[in-house]
KOLPA-946050 format. One record per residue (C-alpha): z, y, x; chain; residue in three letters. Coordinates in Angstrom, 1 decimal. Layout:
residues N
NODE, pz, py, px, chain, res
NODE, Z, Y, X, A, ALA
...
***
This chain:
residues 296
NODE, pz, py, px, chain, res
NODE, -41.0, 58.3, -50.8, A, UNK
NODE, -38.5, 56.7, -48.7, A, UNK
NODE, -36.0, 54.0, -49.8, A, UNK
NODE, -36.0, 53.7, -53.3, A, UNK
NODE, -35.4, 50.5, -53.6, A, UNK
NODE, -31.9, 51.0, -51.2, A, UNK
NODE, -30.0, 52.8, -53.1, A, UNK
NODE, -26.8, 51.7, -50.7, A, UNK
NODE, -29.3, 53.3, -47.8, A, UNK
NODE, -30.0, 56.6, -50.6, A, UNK
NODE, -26.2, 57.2, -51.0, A, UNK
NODE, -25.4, 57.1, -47.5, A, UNK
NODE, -28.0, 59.4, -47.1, A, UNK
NODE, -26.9, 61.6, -49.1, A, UNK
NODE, -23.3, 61.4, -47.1, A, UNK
NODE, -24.3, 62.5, -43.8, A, UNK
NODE, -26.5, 65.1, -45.3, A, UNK
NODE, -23.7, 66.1, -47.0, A, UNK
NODE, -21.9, 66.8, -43.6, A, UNK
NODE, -25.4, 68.3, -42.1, A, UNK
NODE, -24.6, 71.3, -44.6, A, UNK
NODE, -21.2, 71.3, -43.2, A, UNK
NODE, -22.5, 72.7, -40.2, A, UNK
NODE, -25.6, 74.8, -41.9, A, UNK
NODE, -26.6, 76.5, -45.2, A, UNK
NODE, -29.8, 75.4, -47.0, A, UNK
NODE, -31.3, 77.9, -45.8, A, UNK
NODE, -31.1, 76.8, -42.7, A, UNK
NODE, -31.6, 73.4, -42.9, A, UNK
NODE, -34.7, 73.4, -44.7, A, UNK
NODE, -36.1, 75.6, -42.2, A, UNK
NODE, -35.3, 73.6, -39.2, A, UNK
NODE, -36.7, 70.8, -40.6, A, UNK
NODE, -39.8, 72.4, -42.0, A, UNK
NODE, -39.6, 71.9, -45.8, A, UNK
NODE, -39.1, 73.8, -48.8, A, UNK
NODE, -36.0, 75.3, -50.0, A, UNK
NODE, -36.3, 73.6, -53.0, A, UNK
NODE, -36.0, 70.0, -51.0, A, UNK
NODE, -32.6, 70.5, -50.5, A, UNK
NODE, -31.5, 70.3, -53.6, A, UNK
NODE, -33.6, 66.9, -54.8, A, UNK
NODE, -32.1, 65.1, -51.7, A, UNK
NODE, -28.6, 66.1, -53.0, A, UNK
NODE, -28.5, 65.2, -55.9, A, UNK
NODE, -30.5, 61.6, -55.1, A, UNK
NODE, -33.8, 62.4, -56.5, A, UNK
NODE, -36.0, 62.0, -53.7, A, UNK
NODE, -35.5, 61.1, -50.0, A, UNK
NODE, -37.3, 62.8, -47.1, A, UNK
NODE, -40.6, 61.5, -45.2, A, UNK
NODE, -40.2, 60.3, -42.0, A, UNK
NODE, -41.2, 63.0, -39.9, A, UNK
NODE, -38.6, 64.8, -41.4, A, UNK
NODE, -35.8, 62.2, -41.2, A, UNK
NODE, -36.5, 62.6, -37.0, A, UNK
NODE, -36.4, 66.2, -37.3, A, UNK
NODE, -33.4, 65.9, -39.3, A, UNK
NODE, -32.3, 63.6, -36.3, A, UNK
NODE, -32.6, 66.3, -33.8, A, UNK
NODE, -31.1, 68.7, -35.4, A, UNK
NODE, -27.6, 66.1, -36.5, A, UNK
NODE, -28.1, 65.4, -32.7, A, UNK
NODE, -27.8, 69.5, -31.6, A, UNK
NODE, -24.8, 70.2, -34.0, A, UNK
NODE, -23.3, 67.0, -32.5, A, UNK
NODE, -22.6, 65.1, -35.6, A, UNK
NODE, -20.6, 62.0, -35.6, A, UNK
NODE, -23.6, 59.4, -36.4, A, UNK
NODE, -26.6, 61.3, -35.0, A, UNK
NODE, -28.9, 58.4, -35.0, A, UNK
NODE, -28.8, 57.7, -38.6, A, UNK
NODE, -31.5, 59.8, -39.9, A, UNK
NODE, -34.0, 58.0, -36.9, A, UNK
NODE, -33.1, 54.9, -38.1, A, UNK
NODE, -33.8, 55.9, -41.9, A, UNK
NODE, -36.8, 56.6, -40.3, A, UNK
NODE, -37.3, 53.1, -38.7, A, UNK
NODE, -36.5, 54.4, -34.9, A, UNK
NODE, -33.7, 51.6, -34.1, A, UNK
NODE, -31.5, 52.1, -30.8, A, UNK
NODE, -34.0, 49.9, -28.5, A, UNK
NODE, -36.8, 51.7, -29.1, A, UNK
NODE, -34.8, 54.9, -28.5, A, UNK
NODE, -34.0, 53.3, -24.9, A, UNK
NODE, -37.4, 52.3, -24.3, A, UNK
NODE, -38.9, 55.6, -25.1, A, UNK
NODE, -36.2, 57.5, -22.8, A, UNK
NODE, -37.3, 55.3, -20.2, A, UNK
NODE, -40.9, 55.6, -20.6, A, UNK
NODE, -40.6, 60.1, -20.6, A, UNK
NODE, -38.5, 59.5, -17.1, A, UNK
NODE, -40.8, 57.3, -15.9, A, UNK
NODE, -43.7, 59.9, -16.9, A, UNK
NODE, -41.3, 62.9, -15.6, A, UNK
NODE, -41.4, 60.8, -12.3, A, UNK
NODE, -45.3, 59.8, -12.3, A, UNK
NODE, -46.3, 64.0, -13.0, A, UNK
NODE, -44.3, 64.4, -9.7, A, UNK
NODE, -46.4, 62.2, -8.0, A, UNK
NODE, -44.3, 60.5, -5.0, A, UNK
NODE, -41.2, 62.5, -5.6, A, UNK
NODE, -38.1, 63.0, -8.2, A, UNK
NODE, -37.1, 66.4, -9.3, A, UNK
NODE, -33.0, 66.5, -8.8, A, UNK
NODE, -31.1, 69.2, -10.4, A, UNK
NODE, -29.3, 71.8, -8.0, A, UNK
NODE, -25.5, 72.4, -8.8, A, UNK
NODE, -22.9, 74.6, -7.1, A, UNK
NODE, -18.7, 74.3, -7.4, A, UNK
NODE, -17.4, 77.0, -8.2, A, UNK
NODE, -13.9, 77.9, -9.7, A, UNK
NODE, -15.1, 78.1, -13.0, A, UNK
NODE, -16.9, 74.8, -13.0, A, UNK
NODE, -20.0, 73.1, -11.7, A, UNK
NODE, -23.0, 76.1, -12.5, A, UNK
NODE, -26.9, 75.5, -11.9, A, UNK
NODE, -27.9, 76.5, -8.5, A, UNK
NODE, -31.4, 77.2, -9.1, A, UNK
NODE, -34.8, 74.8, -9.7, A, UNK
NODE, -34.8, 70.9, -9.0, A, UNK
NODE, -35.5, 70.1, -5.5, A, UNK
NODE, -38.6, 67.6, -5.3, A, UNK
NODE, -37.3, 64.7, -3.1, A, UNK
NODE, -39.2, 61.7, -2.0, A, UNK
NODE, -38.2, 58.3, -5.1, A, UNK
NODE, -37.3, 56.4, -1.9, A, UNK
NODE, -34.5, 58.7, -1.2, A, UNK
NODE, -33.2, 58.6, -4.8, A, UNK
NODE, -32.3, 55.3, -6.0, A, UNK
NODE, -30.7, 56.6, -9.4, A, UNK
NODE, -32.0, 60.0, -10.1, A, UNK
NODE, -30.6, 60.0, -13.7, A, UNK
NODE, -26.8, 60.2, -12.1, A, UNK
NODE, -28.1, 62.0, -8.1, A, UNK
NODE, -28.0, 65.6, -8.1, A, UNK
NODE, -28.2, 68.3, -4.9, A, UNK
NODE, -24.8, 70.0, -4.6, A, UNK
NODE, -25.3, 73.4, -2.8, A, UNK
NODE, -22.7, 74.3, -0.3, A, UNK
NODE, -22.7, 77.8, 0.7, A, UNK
NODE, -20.7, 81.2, 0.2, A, UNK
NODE, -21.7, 81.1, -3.6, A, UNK
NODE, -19.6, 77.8, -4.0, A, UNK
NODE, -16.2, 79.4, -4.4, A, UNK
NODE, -14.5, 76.2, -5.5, A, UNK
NODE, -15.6, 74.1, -2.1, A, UNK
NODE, -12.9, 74.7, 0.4, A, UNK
NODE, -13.9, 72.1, 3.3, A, UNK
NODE, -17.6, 70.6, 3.3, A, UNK
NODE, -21.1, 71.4, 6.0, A, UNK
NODE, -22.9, 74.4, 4.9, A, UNK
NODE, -26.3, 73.3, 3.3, A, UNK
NODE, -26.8, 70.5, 0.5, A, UNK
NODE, -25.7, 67.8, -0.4, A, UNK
NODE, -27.1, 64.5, -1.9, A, UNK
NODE, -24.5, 63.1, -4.5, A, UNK
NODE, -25.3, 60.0, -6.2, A, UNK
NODE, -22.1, 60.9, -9.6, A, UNK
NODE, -23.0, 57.1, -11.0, A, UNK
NODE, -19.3, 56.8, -9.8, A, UNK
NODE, -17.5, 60.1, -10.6, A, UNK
NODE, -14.4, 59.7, -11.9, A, UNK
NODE, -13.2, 56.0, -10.2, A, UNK
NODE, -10.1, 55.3, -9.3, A, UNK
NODE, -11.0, 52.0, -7.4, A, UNK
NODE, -12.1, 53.1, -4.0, A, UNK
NODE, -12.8, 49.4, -2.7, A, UNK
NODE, -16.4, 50.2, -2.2, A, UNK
NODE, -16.1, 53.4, -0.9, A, UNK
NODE, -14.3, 53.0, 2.2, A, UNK
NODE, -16.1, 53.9, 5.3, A, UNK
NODE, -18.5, 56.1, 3.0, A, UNK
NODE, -19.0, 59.6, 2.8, A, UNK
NODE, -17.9, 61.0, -0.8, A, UNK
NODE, -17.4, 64.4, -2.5, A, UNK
NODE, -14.3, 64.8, -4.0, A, UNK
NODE, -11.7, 67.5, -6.0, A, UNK
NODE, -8.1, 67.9, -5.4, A, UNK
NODE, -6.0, 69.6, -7.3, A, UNK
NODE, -3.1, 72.0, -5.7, A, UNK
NODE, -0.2, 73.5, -8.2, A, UNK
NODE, 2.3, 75.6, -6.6, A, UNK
NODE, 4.7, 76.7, -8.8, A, UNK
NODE, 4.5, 77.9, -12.4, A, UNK
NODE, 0.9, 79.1, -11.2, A, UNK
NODE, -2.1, 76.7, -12.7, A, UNK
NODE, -3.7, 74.4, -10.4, A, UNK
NODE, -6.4, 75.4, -7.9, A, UNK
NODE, -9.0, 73.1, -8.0, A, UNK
NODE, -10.7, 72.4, -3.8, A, UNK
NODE, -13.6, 70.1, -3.1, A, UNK
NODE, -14.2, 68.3, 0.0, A, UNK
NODE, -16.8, 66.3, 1.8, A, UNK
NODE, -15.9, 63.7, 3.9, A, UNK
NODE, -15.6, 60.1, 5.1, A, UNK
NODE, -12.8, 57.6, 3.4, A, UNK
NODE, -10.9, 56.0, 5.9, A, UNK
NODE, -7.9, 53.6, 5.7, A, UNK
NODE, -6.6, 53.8, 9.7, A, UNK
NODE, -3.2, 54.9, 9.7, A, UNK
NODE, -0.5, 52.8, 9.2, A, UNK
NODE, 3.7, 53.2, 9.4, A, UNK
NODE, 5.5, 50.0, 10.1, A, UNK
NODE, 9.3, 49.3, 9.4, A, UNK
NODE, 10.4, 52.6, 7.1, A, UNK
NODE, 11.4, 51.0, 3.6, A, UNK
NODE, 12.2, 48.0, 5.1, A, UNK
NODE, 12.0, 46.1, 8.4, A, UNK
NODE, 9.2, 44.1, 8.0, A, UNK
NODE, 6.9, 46.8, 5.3, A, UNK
NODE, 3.9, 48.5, 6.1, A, UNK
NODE, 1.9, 50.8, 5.0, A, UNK
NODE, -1.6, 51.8, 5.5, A, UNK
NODE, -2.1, 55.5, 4.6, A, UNK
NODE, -5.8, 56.5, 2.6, A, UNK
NODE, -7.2, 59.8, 3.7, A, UNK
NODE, -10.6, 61.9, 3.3, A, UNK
NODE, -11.9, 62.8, 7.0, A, UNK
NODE, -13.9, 66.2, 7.1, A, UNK
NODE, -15.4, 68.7, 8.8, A, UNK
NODE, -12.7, 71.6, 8.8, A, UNK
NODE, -14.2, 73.4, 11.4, A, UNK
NODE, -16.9, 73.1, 14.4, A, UNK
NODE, -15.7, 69.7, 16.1, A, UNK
NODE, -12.4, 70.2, 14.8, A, UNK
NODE, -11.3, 67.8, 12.1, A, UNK
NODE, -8.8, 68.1, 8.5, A, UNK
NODE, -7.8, 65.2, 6.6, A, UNK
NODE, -6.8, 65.3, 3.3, A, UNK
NODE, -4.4, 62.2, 1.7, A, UNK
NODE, -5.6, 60.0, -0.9, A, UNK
NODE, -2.2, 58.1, -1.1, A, UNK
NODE, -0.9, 54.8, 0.2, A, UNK
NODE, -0.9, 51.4, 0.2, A, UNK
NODE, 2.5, 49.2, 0.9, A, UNK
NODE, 3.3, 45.5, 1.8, A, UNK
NODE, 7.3, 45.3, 1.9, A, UNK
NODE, 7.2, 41.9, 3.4, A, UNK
NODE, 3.8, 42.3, 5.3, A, UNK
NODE, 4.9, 41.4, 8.9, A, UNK
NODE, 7.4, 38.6, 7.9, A, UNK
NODE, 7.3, 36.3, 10.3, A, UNK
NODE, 5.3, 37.7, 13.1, A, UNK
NODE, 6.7, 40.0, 16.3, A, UNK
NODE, 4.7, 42.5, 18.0, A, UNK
NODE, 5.0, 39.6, 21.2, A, UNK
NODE, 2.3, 37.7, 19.0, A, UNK
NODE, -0.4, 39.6, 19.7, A, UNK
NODE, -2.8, 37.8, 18.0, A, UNK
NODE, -0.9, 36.7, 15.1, A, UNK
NODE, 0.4, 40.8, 14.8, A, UNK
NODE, -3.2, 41.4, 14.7, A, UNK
NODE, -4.4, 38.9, 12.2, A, UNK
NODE, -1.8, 39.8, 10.1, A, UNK
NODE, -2.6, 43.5, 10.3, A, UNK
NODE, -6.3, 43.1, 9.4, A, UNK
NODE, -5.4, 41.0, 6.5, A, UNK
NODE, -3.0, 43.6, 5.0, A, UNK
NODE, -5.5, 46.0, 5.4, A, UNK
NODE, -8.3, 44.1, 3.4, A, UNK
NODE, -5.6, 43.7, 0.5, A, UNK
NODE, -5.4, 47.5, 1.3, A, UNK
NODE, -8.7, 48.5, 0.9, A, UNK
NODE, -9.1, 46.3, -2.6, A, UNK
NODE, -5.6, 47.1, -4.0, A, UNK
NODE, -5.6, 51.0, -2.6, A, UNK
NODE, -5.3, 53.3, -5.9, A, UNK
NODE, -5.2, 57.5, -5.3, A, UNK
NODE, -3.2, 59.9, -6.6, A, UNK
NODE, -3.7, 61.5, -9.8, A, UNK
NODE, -4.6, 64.7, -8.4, A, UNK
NODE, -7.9, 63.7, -6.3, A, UNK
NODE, -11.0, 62.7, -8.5, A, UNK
NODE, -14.2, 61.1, -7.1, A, UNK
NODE, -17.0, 63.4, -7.3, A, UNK
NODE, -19.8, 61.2, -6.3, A, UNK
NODE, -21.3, 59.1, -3.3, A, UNK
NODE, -23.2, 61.4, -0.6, A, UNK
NODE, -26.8, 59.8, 0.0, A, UNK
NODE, -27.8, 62.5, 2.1, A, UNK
NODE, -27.8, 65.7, 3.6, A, UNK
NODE, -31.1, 68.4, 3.1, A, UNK
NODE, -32.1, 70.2, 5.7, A, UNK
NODE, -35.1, 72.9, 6.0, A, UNK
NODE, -36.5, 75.5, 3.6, A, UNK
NODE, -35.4, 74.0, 0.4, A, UNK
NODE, -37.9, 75.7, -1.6, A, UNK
NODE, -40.9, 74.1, -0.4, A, UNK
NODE, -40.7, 70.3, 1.6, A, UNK
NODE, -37.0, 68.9, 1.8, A, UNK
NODE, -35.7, 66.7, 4.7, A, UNK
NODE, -33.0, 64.3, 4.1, A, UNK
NODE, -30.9, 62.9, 6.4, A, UNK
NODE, -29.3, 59.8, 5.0, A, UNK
NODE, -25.3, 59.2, 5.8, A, UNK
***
């Protein structure tokens, strides 16, 4: 018998048991955690406490009906968060070590309604994959109703930074992103793109005489050899080119490539564009046998 010298531990027990059978009858409790009917009612009303094995079972199913404290009933059973973390660990690293050299990535696809399965994981070679728990294989094609400008094919996306609004790192990269268009009363349509970030152009002198701006854009493939660009937003100095005349060459210059480093670390986007994740790759070939990735 569990606990009975904590009876602090036994009425909190008791608690979150209580809100299990919020969620499920008796009936249904004791049999998804394999016990008697009768058990139910000894555990209510403080008389006994379950076993261990059933404490983790009880753990699972607090964990599937998404209860506020799912881990309690693991550690009732002695399971404490490390030990959680370390067995995670140890299953991905087994997952991996079945596949032998390679990773199995999930395959998604865009569509209006949300990001959908797109069929098995793809087996990709670990040297490809530095973070596998966050790197899935987004599929481009005619199924993907939400992706307006991307390559055909699929995509390596490494989501660890879905979601950022700092974009310092990102500059130069390629990324997958969302914007979202409203026109009108009409609910917003929702367009993903794949492209490069690039801070390049720049307006000088429109707020004030001596501002400028550097403009933030998403460069993509809109068509074959023809380019779109979707803005990010922009970033302005008012007082940027105090000082300096377009005479100066050199000091314009200098001054131009320091605005544009307190650019790149100051940028923030617009609220309607939202970081997907970092492109890796690209797969080529039959994806349902050996994959090819072409790194960015």
């Amino acid at each position: 018998m569990v606990g009975k010298t904590m009876p602090k531990r036994h009425s909190e027990f008791i608690d979150h048991l209580g809100k299990l059978l919020e969620k499920m009858s008796s009936a249904q409790l004791s049999e998804l955690a394999g016990v008697a009917d009768s058990r139910i009612p000894e555990w209510k009303k403080g008389r006994r406490l379950p076993s261990a094995n059933t404490l983790i079972k009880m753990g699972g199913i607090a964990l599937q009906y998404k209860l506020d404290d799912p881990f309690f009933f693991w550690s009732m059973a002695g399971v404490d968060p490390q030990t959680l973390r370390v067995m995670a660990a140890r299953i991905l690293q087994i997952d991996y070590e079945i596949a032998g050299d390679t990773v199995p990535i999930k395959r998604f696809r865009e569509t209006i309604g949300g990001r959908e399965e797109a069929g098995l994981p793809i087996p990709l070679p670990v040297e490809f994959v530095p973070n596998p728990s966050s790197t899935i294989c987004l599929v481009m094609d005619e199924k993907a109703t939400a992706v307006s400008q991307s390559p055909k094919g699929v995509l390596l996306v490494d989501t660890s930074i879905e979601g950022t609004e700092d974009p310092a790192p990102l500059w130069g990269h390629v990324v997958v992103a969302s914007r979202a268009w409203r026109q009108g009363s009409a609910a917003a349509e929702v367009r993903i793109y794949a492209g490069r970030l690039e801070l390049e152009s720049q307006t000088y002198g429109l707020s004030k005489p001596n501002a400028i701006s550097f403009q933030g854009q998403l460069v993509f493939l809109e068509r074959e050899n023809i380019k779109g660009r979707l803005d990010l937003g922009s970033y302005e100095d008012l007082e940027g080119m105090s000082g300096v005349t377009r005479d100066d060459r050199l000091a314009w210059s200098q001054r131009m490539d320091e605005i544009k480093e307190r650019a790149r670390c100051n940028f923030r986007m617009i609220p309607e564009v939202k970081i997907l994740g970092k492109v890796i790759g690209r797969l080529t070939g039959h994806l349902e046998g050996p994959a090819h990735t072409i790194h960015e």
